[in-house]
Structure formats: C-alpha cells, structure tokens
C-alpha positions as CSV (number, residue, x, y, z in Angstrom):
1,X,-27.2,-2.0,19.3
2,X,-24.9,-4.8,20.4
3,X,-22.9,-4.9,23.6
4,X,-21.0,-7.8,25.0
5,X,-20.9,-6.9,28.6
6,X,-17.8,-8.6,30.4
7,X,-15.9,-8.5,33.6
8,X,-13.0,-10.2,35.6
9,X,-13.2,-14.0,36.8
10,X,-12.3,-12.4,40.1
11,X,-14.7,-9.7,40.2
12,X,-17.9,-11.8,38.9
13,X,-16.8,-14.0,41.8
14,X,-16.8,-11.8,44.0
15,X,-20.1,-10.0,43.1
16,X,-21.8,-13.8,43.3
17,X,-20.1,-14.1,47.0
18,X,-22.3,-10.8,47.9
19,X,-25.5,-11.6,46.2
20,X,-25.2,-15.3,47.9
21,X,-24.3,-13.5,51.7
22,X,-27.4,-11.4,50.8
23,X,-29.7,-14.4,50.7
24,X,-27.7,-16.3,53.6
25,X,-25.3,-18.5,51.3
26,X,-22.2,-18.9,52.7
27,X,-19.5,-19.0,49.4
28,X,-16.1,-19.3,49.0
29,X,-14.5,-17.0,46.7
30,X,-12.1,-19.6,45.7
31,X,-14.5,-22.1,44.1
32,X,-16.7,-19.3,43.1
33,X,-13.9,-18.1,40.3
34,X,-13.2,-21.7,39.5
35,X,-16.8,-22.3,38.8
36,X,-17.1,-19.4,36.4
37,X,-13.9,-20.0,34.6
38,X,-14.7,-23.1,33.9
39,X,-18.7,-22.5,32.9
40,X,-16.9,-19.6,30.6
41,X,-14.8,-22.4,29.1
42,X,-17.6,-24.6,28.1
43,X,-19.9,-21.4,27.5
44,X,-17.0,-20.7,24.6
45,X,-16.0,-24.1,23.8
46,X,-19.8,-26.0,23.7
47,X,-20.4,-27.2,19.4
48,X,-23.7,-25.6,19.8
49,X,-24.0,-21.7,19.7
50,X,-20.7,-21.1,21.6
51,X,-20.5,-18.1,23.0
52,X,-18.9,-14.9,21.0
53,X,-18.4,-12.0,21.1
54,X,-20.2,-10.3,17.9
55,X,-17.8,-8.4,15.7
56,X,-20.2,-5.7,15.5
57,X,-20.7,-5.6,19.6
58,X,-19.0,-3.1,21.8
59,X,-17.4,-4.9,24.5
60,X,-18.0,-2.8,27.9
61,X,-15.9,-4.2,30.4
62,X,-17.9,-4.0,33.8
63,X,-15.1,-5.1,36.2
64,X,-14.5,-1.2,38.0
65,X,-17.9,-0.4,37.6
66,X,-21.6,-0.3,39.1
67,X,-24.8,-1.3,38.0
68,X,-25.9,2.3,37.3
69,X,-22.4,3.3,35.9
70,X,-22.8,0.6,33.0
71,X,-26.4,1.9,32.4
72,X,-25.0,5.3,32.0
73,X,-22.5,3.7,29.8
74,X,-24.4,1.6,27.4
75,X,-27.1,4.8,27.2
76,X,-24.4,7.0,26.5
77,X,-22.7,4.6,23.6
78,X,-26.4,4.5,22.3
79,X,-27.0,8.4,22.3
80,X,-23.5,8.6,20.6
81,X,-24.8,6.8,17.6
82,X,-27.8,8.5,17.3
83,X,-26.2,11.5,16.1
C-alpha cells in the first residue's frame, strides 16, 4: 500500500504552532507557513530523490481531518483492497 499523506501550508502551520505552544515555543503562524512552503519547495526541487508523489499512491489529503480520522482512513482504503 502507498499513501502520500498531504495537507494545507496553512493547516501544517498551524498544527506546528500547537505542538510548539505545547512544549512552551512561542511561533508565529506567519513564518511557520513560509518555512514549510519553502522546505516543500526544496523537498520537490532538491536533484537528489526529490520528493513525489508515487503514481501508484493514494493521496489522502489530511487538512479537515484528525489523527484518528486519517487512521480510519488509510485502514479503511487498505480493507477496501483486500476484497
């Protein structure tokens, strides 16, 4: 099974802001999205293994969803192919 899990620039952002208030770090959510954008760009642009999407990956787009509604997700897609 292949998935290539993905979400907004803004709503990565914003999920780093909470896990850095949880340990005390002060962020701001500005900088936070330029950060990522611009690690994405490089991630996708770098000569060595740039990042892809796989053609045979299903892309699950996490952006409206929690952690436990992507594991139902993902468990779901893999029950569906195993019939």
């Amino acid at each position: 099974y292949k998935f290539y899990i993905t979400a907004d620039v803004s709503e990565r952002a914003r999920r780093r802001m909470l896990q850095n208030r949880e340990k005390g770090i002060e962020s701001d959510i500005n900088q936070l999205e330029e950060e990522i954008a611009a690690r994405d760009y490089n991630d996708m642009n770098r000569k060595m293994a740039p990042l892809r999407q796989a053609e045979d990956a299903t892309v699950i787009d996490t952006t409206n969803m929690t952690q436990p509604e992507v594991a139902e997700k993902i468990l779901g897609l893999i029950g569906e192919k195993k019939k």
